[in-house]
Structures are given as C-alpha cells and as structure tokens.
C-alpha positions in Angstrom: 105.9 93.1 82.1 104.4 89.7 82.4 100.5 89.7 84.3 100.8 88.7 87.5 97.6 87.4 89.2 98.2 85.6 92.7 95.4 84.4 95.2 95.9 84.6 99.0 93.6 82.4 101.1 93.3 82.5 104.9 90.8 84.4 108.0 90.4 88.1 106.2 89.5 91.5 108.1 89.6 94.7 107.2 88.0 98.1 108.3 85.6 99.6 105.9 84.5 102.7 108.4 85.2 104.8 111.9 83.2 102.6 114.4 82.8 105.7 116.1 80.4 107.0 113.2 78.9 103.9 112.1 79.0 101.6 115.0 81.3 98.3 115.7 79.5 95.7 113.1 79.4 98.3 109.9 83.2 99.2 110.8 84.8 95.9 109.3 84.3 93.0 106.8 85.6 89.5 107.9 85.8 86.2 105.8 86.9 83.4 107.8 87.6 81.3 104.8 88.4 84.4 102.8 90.4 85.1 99.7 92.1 87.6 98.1 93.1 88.5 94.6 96.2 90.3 93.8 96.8 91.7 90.0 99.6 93.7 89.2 100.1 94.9 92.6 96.4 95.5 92.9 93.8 94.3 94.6 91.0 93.1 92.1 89.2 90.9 94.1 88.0 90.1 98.1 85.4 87.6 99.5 84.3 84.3 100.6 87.0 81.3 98.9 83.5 79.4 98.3 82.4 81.9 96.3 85.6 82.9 94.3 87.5 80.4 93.7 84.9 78.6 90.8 86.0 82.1 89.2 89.4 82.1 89.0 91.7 80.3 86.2 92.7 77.0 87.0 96.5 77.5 87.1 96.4 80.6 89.7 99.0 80.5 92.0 97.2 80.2 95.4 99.1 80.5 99.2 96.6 79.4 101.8 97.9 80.1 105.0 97.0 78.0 108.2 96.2 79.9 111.1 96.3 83.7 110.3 95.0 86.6 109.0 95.4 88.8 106.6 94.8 92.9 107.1 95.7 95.9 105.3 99.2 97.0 105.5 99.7 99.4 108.7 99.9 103.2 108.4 102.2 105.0 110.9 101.3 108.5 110.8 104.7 110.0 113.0 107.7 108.8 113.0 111.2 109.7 113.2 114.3 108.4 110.8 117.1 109.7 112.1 116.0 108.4 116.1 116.5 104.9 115.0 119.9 104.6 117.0 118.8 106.6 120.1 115.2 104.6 120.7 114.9 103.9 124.4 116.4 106.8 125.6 116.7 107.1 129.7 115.1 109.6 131.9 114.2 112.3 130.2 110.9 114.7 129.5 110.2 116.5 125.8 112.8 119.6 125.7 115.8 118.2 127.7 115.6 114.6 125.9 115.5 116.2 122.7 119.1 118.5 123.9 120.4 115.6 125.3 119.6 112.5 122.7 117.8 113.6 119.3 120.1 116.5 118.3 123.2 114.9 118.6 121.9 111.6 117.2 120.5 114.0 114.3 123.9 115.3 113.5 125.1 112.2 112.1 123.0 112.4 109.2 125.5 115.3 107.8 127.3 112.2 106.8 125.7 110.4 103.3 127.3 106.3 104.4 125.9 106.9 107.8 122.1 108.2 106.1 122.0 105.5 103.9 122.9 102.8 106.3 120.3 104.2 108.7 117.5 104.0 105.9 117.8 100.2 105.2 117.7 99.5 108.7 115.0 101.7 109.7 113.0 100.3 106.2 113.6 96.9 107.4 112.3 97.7 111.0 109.2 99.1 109.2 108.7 96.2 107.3 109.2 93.3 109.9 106.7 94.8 111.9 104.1 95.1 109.3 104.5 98.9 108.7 103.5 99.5 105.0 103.0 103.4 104.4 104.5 106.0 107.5 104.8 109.7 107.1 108.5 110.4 108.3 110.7 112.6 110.1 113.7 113.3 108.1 116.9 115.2 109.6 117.9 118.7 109.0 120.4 117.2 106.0 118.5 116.7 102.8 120.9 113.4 101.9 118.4 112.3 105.3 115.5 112.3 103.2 117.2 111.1 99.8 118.8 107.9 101.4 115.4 106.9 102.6 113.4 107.9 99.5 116.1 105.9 97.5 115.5 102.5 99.6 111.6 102.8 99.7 111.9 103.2 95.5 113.4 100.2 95.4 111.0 98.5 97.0 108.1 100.2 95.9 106.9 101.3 98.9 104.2 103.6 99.3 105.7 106.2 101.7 106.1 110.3 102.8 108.9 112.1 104.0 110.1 115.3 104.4 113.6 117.1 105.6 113.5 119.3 109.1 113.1 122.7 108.8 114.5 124.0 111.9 116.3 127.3 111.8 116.1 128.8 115.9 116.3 126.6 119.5 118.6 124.0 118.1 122.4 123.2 118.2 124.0 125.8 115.6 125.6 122.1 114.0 121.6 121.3 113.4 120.2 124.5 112.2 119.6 125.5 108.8 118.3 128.9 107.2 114.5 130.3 106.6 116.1 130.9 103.0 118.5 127.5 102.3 115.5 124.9 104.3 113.3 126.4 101.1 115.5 125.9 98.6 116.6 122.4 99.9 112.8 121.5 100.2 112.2 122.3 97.2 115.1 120.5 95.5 113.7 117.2 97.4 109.7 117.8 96.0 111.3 118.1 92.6 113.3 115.3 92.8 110.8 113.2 95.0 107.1 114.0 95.2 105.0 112.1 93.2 108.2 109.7 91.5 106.2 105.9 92.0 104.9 105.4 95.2 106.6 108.4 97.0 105.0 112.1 98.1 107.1 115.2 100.0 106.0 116.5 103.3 107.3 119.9 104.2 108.5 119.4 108.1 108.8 122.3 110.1 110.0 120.7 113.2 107.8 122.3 115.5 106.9 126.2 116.2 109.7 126.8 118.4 112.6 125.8 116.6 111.2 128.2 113.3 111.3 131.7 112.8 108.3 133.6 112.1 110.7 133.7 108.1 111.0 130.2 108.1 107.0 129.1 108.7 106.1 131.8 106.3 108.4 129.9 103.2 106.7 126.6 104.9 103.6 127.9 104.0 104.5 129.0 100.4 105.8 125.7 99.7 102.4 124.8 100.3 100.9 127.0 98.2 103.5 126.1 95.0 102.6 122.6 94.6 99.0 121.5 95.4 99.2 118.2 96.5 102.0 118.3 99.2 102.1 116.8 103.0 102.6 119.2 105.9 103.8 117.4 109.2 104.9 118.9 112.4 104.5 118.8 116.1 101.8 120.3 118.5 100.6 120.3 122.0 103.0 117.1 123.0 104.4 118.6 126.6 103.2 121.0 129.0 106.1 123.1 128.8 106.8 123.3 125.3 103.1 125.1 125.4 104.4 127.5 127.6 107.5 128.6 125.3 105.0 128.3 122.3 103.0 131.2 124.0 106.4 133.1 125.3 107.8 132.9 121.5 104.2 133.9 119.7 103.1 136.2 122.5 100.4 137.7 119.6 99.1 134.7 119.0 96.0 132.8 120.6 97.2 129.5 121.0 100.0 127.2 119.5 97.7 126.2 116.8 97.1 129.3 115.8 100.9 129.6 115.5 100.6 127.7 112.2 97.2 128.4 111.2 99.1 132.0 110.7 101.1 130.4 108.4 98.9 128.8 106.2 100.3 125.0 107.5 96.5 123.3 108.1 95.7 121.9 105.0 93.7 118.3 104.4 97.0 116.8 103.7 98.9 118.2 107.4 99.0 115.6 109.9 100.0 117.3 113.7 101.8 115.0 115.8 100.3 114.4 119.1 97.7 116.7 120.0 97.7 115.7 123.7 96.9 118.9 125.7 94.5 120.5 122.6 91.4 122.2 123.7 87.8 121.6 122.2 88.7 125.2 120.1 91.5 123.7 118.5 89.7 119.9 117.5 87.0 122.4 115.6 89.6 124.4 114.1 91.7 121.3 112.8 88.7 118.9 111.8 87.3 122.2 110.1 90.6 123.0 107.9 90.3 118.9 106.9 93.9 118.8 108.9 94.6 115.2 111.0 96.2 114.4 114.3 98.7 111.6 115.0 98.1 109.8 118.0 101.4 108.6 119.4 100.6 106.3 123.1 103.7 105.1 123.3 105.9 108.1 123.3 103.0 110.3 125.0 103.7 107.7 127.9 107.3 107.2 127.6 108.3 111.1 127.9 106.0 111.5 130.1 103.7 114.2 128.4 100.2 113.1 128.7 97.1 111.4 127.6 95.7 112.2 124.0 91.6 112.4 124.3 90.3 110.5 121.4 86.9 111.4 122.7 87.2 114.5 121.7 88.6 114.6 118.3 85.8 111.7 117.5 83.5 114.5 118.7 85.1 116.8 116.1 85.2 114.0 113.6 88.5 115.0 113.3 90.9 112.5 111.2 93.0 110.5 113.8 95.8 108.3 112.5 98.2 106.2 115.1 102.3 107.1 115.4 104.9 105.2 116.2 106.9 108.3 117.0 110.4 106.2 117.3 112.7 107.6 119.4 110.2 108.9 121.6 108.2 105.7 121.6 109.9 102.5 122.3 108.7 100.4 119.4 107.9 100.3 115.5 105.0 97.9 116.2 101.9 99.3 115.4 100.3 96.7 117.4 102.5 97.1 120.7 101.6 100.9 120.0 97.8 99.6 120.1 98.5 97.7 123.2 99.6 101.2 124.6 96.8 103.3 123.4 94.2 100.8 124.7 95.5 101.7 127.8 95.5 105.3 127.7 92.0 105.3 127.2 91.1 102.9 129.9 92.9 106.1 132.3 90.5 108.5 131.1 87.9 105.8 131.8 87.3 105.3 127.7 87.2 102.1 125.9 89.3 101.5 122.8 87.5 98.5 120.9 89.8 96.4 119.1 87.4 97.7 115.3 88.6 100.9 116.3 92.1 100.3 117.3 92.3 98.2 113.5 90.4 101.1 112.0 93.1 103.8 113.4 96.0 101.5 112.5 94.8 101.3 108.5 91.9 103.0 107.3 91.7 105.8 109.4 95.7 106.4 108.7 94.8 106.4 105.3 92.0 108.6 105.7 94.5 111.7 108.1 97.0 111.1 105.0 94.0 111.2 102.4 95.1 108.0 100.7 92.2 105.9 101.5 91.5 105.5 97.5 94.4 103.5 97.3 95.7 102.1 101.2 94.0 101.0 104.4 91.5 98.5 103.0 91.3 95.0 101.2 88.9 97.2 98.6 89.3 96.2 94.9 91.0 98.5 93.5 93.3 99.5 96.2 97.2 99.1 96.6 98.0 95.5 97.7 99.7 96.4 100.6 99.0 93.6 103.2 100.3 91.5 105.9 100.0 88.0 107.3 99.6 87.9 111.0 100.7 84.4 112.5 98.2 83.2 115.0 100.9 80.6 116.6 103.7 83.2 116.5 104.7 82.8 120.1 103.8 79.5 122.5 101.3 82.3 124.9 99.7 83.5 121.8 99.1 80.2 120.1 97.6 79.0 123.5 95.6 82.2 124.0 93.9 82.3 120.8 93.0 78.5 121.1 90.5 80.1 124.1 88.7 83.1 121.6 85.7 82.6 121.0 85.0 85.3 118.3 87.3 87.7 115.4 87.1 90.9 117.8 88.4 88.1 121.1 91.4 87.4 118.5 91.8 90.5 117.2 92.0 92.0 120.5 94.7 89.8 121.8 97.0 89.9 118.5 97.0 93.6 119.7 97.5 92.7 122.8 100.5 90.3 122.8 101.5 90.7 119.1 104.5 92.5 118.0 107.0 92.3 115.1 107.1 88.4 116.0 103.3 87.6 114.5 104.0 89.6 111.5 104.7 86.2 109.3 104.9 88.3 106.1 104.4 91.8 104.8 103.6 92.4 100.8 103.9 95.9 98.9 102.1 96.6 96.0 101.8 92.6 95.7 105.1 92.2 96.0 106.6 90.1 99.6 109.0 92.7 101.1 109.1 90.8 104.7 109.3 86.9 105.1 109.6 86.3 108.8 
C-alpha cells in the first residue's frame, strides 16, 4: 500500500493522566491552534501548527477545521449488542426488566440475517456518536458475536466482544451448557482474538445466571490463552446481591464469587460496581481488574450511585459504560452529562479533565490498551473525533460565552450528543461524516 500521511489542524485536547493522581493542569495537553499528524493510521506527530507545520512536506494534505476540537476516539467500557432494539425500556428494576425485555430481545440473535443486521446498525450508532473502541455484550448465540466482529473488520475498528455464557436463571430458549458455552468460546477466540484490530472477551453474564461448572471453564479459558478479556456484571441492584449470597451461600461476598474462579485478571473489566464495599475496591485494584462505570443505566433502572471516590482511593482503573439497553444512549458525552450528576448527589465533583480522562485514557487504561488508544500520543492508533462547536444553535451560542478549554469542554459534555460529533476517524481512516 501507498504512504499515507494526512495533517489535521483545529483546538486539540487530550488526557495524558488521572487528574485524581496528578492534579487537573498535568491531566491534559491542549493546543488551540494545534495539529495532528496521521501516517498509516498512526499518529506520528502532535503539537502547536506554528511549530509543525515548517516540518511537514509541502504537498501534505491538510483539513483545518473551523470551530472544533479534536480528542481521542471514546472508549465504552459496557455495552450490550443484542439490546439495541429494546433501549428505553419502560418501568422496570434489574431482574424483572431483564425477564420482561433483554431475554426475549436476546432470542432473536438465534437467527444469523437478524445478527447481522443488528451489527451494522449498532456499529453505526457507535460511530455517529464518536464511540471508537467498546468492550461488548454479545448474545448467548455465537453467530451474535461473529456478525459484529465481521462489520468492525471491515472497518478496522479496534474493538472486544465476547458471546454470553449463561447456563442457569434464564429462559431455557436462552441458555446454553457449562460444556457447549466452552467449546463455542473457544471456537470464537480462535477464529477472532487477535485477527487486526479485534480481541475476545470471555462473558459470563453475571454470577447468577452460571453454574458453579460453567465459571470454572470461564476461568480455564483464561488460563489457555494469556492475553484474553474477562467481562461480566457485579454489584449493579440491591437485590441481585441478595440472590448472589442465596446462590454462593459459602462465599464472602459476590466478588468473591469470581475471584473463586479465577475471573480477576488486569484485562477483566466488572460492569457497574455500584453497591461494592471498600474490601472489594482493594481486592479489584489489587488483582489489576477495572470497573465500568455506567450513570445512565445505574439511574435509569433504578439501581444506585457508583462512588468514584472510592475506587480513586483504591486507584482502581475506572472506565465509563454506555450499558445500552439499560442506559438510554450511546453517547459517551450524554453518559458524562449523567455521571456529573451522580457525583454532585453524593456531594462530589466530577471535573470535566476527569470526565475526558474516564471517557479515553482511563478506558484505555481498565482495557490495558493505553499503548495504542486514548491519547493523541505519537505512536498511538489514530482513532479520533471532531467535535462541532456550532453543532446545535444553544451550543453554538453557549460556547460564544466560555471563557476557557475546561468552560467548553464542560458544556460539549453538557449539551453535546451524537449531534456535535462532525466526524469520527479509525486507524486514520473517516468511518463517520455527520
């Protein structure tokens, strides 16, 4: 293939640490005339245009965009493929919405047209909203996880996905085996881990709906191949703690559940987290395992507040989820708009270095991909988007009235949704043109 080298000029920003060890000003770079360097899909160069461009050759193709700014690519860290079609379900808490909307939803998946249709649109939902890397949910069916694997190839996208494992507490249309949910896994890492931009996650649904058989094989998967994912559910509802401790009576806690089991590894991210105790932030930060911190759902179903101060105490890895169905949007900014919010109800503030620094780098850093996603760093993927300062008439006249980057940054997170992402580029290449 031909080089490609391509310049991108516009108001830069990207987070380079976790405010909450560093402090706000070490947390981010911004260039306000800035320019970036794309070679081959790489980054190979970020700074100041005055400075750069005297360096580059004199036929570079350079885009300068008016009024935006560029930052990393998003990194949803939970969310669900096969709850596309169900998002904004009515009226229901953890347990009965999941009986009433996600399983029968789920089912459809049995059916290949209907798994690949799903894919594109739930790719395309991704993309529009700026979403460049999530660790997904597949459904119980392995074609789940091969239609979706098969439309992120294509585009070169750098994502992780795994098929349910789920063989107890679910619909007997829904279930698999202990025995056929580790062969099928297996068939998929073969077929999947590691091909381009794409890695496996082996997805026990969540403690309940496994047999003490099928967490056991979850944990050998583990074992076999070294660099898998490990996603799952914890601590989300009140009541699903409760059956955790009535189905693991000789267990200490629901963590302990699949620290039994050999399932917290550096690369297992645990989806929610929201009723964890200080015992269980140790354990996790101390196993190198991460925690998804999904706002919107947590508030939509009704099952609590997650405490960021306390996994920030831990120095526990926190990325942000989505968690579509259970939360109403695949914006990572709406979601930020969300979490801001939960922490202002434990009387917390969220600043908006932090909320970037969850949305990118410190996704990157609970997936342990931060080598290659969540920064403008030379030498990364270039995985980036172009957020529209004057995508909606309120927005355009809001940001006339900041007065510094955190001011903007804050409202884009604010009022922003899939509408300011202009465009979204994968491995250099533009996979979203508003």
């Amino acid at each position: 293939m031909p080089l490609t080298r391509k310049a991108y000029r516009a108001a830069i920003l990207h987070s380079i640490a976790d405010p909450a060890e560093v402090g706000i000003e070490a947390s981010y770079e911004y260039f306000e005339d800035g320019l970036l360097v794309v070679d081959n899909g790489q980054i190979s160069a970020l700074g100041h245009a005055s400075e750069l461009l005297a360096s580059l050759p004199a036929d570079i193709e350079i885009t300068h965009y008016q009024d935006a700014l560029i930052t990393p690519g998003f990194i949803d860290t939970h969310i669900h493929l096969p709850q596309t079609g169900m998002v904004g379900a009515y009226g229901e808490q953890l347990l009965d919405w999941l009986n009433t909307y996600t399983f029968p939803c789920e089912s459809q998946f049995a059916d290949q047209a209907h798994a690949e249709e799903v894919a594109g649109i739930f790719i395309k939902e991704l993309l529009r909203n700026g979403t460049t890397t999530a660790l997904v949910f597949g459904s119980v069916h392995p074609q789940s996880v091969n239609a979706f694997f098969e439309a992120a190839q294509k585009l070169d996208l750098r994502m992780i996905a795994g098929k349910v494992m789920m063989d107890r507490n679910a619909p007997d249309y829904l279930t698999d085996t202990a025995e056929s949910s580790y062969l099928e896994s297996k068939a998929l890492i073969e077929r999947w881990h590691g091909k381009g931009r794409l890695h496996y996650a082996v997805t026990p649904r969540f403690a309940p709906t496994s047999t003490p058989e099928q967490l056991t094989l979850a944990g050998q998967l583990l074992g076999e191949y070294p660099d898998l994912y490990m996603q799952t559910h914890i601590s989300e509802n009140l009541q699903e703690v409760e059956w955790v401790k009535e189905l693991f009576p000789e267990r200490k806690g629901y963590l302990d559940v699949y620290d039994h089991y050999q399932l917290l590894s550096e690369r297992s991210v645990f989806a929610h987290g929201v009723h964890l105790c200080d015992d269980e932030c140790a354990r996790l930060a101390q196993t190198g395992s991460a925690v998804a911190f999904c706002p919107t759902s947590n508030l939509f179903l009704g099952s609590g507040l997650f405490n960021l101060p306390m996994a920030e105490k831990h120095k526990l890895n926190v990325g942000l989820g989505t968690d579509v169905g259970g939360g109403t949007s695949f914006s990572l900014l709406q979601t930020l708009n969300e979490a801001y919010k939960v922490m202002q109800l434990q009387g917390a503030r969220l600043s908006p270095f932090k909320s970037l620094y969850l949305a990118t780098l410190g996704g990157a850093r609970a997936l342990r991909l931060e080598e290659r996603i969540g920064t403008l760093q030379p030498g990364t993927d270039a995985d980036f988007l172009v957020l529209d300062y004057n995508a909606t008439p309120l927005l355009s006249y809001r940001l006339k009235q900041s007065k510094s980057i955190a001011e903007t940054l804050f409202v884009l997170m604010t009022l922003g949704d899939d509408r300011t992402v202009a465009q979204t580029y994968a491995a250099g290449n533009l996979v979203h043109q508003r």
